[in-house]
Structure formats: structure tokens, C-alpha cells
TIRO-2110 file (N, C-alpha, C; in Angstrom, 1 decimal):
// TIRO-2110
-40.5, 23.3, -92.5, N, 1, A
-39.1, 22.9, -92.6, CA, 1, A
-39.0, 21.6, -93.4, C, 1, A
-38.3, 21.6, -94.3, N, 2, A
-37.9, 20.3, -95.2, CA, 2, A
-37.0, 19.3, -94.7, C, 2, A
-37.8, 18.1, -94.8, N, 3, A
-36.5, 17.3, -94.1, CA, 3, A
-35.8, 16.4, -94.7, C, 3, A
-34.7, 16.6, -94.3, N, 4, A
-33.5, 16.3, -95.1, CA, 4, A
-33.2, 14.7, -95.4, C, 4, A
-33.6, 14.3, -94.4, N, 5, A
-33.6, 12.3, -94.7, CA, 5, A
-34.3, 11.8, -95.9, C, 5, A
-35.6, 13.0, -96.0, N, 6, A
-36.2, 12.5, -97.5, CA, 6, A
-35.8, 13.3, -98.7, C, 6, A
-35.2, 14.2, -98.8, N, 7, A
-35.0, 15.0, -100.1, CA, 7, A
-33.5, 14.6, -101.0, C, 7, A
-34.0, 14.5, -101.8, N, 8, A
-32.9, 14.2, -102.8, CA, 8, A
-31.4, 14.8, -102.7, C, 8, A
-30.7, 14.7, -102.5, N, 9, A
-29.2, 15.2, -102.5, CA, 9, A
-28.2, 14.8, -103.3, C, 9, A
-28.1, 15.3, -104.8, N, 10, A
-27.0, 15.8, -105.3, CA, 10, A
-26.9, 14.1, -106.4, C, 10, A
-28.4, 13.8, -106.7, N, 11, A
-29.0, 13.0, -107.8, CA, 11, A
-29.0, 11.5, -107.1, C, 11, A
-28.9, 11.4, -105.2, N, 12, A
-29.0, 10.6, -104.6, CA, 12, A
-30.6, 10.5, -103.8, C, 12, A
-31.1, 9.3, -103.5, N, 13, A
-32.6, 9.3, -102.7, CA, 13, A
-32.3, 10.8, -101.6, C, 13, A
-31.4, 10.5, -100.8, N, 14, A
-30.9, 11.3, -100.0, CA, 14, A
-30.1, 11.6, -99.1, C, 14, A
-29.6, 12.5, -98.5, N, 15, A
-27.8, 13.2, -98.1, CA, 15, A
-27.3, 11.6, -97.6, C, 15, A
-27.8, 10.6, -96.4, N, 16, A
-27.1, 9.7, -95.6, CA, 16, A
-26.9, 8.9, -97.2, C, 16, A
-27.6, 8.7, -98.1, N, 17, A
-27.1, 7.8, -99.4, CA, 17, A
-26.3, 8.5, -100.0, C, 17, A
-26.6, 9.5, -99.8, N, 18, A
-24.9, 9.8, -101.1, CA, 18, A
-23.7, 10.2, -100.3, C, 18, A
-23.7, 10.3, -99.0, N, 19, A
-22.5, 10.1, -98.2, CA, 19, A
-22.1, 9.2, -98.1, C, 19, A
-22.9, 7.8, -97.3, N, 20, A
-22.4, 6.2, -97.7, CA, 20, A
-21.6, 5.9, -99.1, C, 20, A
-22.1, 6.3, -100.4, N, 21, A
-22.0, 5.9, -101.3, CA, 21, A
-20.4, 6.4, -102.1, C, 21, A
-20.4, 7.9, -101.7, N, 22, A
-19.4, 8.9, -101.6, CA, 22, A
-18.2, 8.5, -100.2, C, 22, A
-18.4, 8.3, -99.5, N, 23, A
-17.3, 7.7, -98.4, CA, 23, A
-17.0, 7.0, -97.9, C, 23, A
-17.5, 5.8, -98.6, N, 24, A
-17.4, 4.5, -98.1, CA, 24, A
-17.4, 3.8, -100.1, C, 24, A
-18.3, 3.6, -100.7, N, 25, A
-18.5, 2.6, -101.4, CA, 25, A
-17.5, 3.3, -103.0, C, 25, A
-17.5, 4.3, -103.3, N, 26, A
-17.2, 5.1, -104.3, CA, 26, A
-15.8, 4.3, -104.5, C, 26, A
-14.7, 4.4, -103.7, N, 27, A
-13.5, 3.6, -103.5, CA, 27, A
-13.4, 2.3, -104.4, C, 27, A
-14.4, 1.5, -104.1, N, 28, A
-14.5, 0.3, -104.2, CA, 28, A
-14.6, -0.1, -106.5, C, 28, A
-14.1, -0.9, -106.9, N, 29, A
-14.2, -1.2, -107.9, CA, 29, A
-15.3, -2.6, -108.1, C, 29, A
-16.9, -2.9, -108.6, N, 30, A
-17.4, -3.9, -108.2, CA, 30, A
-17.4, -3.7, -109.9, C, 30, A
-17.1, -5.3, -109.8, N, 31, A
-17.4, -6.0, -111.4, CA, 31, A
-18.3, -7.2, -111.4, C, 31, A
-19.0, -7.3, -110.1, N, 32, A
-19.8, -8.4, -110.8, CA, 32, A
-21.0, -7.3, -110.0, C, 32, A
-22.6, -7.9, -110.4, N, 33, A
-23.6, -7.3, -110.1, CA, 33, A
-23.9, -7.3, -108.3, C, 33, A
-24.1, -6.5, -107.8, N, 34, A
-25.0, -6.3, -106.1, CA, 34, A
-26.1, -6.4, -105.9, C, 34, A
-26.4, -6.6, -104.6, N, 35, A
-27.9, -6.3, -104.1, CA, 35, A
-27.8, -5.4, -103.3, C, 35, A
-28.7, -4.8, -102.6, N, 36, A
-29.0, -3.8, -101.6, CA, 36, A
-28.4, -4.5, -100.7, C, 36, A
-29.0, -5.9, -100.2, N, 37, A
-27.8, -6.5, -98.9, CA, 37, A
-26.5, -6.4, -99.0, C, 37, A
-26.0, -6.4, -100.1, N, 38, A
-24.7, -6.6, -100.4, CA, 38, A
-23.7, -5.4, -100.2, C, 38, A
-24.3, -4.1, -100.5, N, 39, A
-24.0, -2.7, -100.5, CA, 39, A
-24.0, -2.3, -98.9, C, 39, A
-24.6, -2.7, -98.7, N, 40, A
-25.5, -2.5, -97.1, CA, 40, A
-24.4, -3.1, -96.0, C, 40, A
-24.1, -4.8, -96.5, N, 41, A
-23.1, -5.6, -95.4, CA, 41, A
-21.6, -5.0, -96.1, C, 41, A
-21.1, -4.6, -97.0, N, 42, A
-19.8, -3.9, -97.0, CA, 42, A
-19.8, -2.6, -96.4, C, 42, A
-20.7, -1.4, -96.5, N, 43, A
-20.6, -0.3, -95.6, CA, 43, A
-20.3, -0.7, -94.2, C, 43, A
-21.5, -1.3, -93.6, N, 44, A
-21.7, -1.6, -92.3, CA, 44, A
-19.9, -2.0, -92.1, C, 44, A
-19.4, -3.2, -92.7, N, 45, A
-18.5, -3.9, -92.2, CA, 45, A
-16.8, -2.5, -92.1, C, 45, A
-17.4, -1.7, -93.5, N, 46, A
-16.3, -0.9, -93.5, CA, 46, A
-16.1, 0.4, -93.1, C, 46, A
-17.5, 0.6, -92.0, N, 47, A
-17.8, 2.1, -91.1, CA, 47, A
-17.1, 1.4, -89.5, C, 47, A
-17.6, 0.0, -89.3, N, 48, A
-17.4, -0.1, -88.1, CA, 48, A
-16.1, -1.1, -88.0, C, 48, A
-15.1, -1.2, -89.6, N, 49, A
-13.7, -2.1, -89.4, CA, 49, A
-13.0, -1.5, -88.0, C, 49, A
-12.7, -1.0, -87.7, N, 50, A
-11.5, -0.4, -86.9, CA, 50, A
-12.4, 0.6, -85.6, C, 50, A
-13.4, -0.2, -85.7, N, 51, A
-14.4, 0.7, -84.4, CA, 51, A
-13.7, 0.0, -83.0, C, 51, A
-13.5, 0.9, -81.9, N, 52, A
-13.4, 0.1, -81.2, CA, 52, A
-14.2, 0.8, -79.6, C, 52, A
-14.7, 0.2, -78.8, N, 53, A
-15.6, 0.8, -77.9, CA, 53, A
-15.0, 1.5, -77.0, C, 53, A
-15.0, 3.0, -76.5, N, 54, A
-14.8, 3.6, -75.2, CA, 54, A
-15.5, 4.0, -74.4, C, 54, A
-15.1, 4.6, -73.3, N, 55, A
-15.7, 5.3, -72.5, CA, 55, A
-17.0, 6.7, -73.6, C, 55, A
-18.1, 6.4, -73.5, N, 56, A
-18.7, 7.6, -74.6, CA, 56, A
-18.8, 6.9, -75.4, C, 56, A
-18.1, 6.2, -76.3, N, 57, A
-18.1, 6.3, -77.5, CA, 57, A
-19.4, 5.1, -78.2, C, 57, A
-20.3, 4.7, -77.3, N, 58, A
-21.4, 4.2, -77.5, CA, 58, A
-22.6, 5.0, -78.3, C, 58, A
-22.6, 6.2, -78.0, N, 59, A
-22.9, 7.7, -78.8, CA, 59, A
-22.8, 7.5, -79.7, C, 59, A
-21.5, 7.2, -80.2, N, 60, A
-21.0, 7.4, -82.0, CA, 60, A
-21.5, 6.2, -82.4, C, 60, A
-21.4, 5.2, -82.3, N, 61, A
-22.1, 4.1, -83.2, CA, 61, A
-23.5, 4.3, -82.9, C, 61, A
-24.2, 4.6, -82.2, N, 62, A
-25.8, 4.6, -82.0, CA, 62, A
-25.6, 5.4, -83.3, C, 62, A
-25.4, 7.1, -82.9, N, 63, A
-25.6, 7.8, -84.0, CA, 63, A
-25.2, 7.7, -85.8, C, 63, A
-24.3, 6.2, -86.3, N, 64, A
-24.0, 6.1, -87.1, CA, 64, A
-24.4, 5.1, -87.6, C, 64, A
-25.2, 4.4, -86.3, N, 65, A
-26.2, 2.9, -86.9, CA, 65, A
-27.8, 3.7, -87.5, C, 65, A
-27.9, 4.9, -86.9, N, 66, A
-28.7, 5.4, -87.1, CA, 66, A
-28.9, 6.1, -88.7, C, 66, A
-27.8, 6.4, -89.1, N, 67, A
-27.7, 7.2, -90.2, CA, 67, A
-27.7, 6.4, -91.3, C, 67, A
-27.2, 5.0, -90.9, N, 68, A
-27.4, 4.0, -91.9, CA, 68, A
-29.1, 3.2, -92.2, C, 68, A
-29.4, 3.6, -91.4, N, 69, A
-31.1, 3.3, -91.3, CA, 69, A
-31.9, 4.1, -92.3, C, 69, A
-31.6, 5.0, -92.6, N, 70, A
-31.5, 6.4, -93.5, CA, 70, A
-31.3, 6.0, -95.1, C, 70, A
-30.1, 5.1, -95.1, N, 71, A
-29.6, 5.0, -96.5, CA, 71, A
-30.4, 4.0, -97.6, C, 71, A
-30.9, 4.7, -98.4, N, 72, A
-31.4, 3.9, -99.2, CA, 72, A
-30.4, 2.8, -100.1, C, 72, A
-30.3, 1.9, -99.7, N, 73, A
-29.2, 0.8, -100.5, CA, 73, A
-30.0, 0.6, -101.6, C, 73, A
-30.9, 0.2, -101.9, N, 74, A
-31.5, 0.1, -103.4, CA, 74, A
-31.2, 0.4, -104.5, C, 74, A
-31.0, 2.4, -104.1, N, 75, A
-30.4, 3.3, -104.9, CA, 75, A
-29.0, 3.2, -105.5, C, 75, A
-28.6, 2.9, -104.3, N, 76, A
-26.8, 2.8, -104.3, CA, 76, A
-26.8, 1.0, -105.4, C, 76, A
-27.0, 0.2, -105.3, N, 77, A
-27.4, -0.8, -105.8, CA, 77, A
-27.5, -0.8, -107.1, C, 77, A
-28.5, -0.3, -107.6, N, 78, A
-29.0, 0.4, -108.8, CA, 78, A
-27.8, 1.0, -109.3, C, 78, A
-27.6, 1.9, -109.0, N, 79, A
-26.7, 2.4, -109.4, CA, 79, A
-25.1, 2.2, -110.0, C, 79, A
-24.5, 1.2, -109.1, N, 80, A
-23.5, 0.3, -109.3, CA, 80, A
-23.9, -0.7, -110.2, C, 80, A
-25.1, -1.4, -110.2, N, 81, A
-25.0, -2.6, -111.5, CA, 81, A
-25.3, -1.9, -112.9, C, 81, A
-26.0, 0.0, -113.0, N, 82, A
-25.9, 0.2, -114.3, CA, 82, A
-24.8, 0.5, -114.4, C, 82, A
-23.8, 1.2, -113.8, N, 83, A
-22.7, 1.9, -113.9, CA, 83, A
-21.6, 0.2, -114.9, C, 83, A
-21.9, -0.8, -114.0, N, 84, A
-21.3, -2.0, -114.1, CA, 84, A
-21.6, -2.8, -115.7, C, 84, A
-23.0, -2.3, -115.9, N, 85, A
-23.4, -2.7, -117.3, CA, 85, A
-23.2, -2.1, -119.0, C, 85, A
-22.6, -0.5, -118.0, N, 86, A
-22.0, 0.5, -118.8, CA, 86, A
-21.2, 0.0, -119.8, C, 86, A
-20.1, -0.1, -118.3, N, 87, A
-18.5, -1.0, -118.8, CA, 87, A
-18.4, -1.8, -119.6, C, 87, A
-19.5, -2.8, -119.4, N, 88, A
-19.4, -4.3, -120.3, CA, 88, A
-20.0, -4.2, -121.7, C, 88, A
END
């Protein structure tokens, strides 16, 4: 069985990076250059803006701290400062 955390998905490292990048970061207009921390502290800040804790719902952030563990920011990174070098 192939596992999916490491296989390429759709010209991304893999699926949790091109969903971050796709549902979270895609939105975003960046004009000056990123780092992997940089890509990394805006998701985080804008998966868990309006989080708020319930009964259960300790579940859903485990499982979505988890998925970000997953995301290669490098890629996403990379990608945004050629995309940004395109432009200029």
C-alpha cells in the first residue's frame, strides 16, 4: 500500500501540502519573498483563527496539528518566491 503522506499530489511534495497551500495560503497575495517559517506561522495562525475549544473538540486540533506536521513548507515556500520572481 502506498502512502500518501509521501507521494506527490498534483505537482505538490504531498496531499497535506497542496491542501495547506490550496486552502489556506492560495488566497493570500505575497509580494515580498517567504521562508518555510513564514508559510508555516500564517497557516497555523489562519487554520486555528476562530478555533475555539469544546467539549470533543480536542480531537480536531490534534488531528489538524497533525496534518500540518505533514506539510512540507519548503515546497510551498519555493514556490511562492518563484511564482513572486515571475511577476517582477
Amino acid at each position: 500500500m502506498e502512502n500518501n503522506t509521501t507521494k506527490r499530489y498534483r505537482g505538490w511534495s504531498n496531499y497535506a501540502t497542496f491542501r495547506v497551500f490550496h486552502d489556506v495560503l492560495s488566497s493570500f497575495d505575497f509580494d515580498d519573498k517567504v521562508s518555510a517559517e513564514d508559510v508555516r506561522k500564517i497557516a497555523l495562525q489562519n487554520i486555528f483563527l476562530d478555533y475555539e475549544m469544546k467539549n470533543g473538540s480536542h480531537r480536531v486540533e490534534e488531528y489538524a496539528r497533525i496534518m500540518m506536521d505533514l506539510v512540507d513548507f519548503d515546497d510551498i515556500a519555493e514556490t511562492i518566491n518563484a511564482d513572486i520572481k515571475n511577476i517582477k
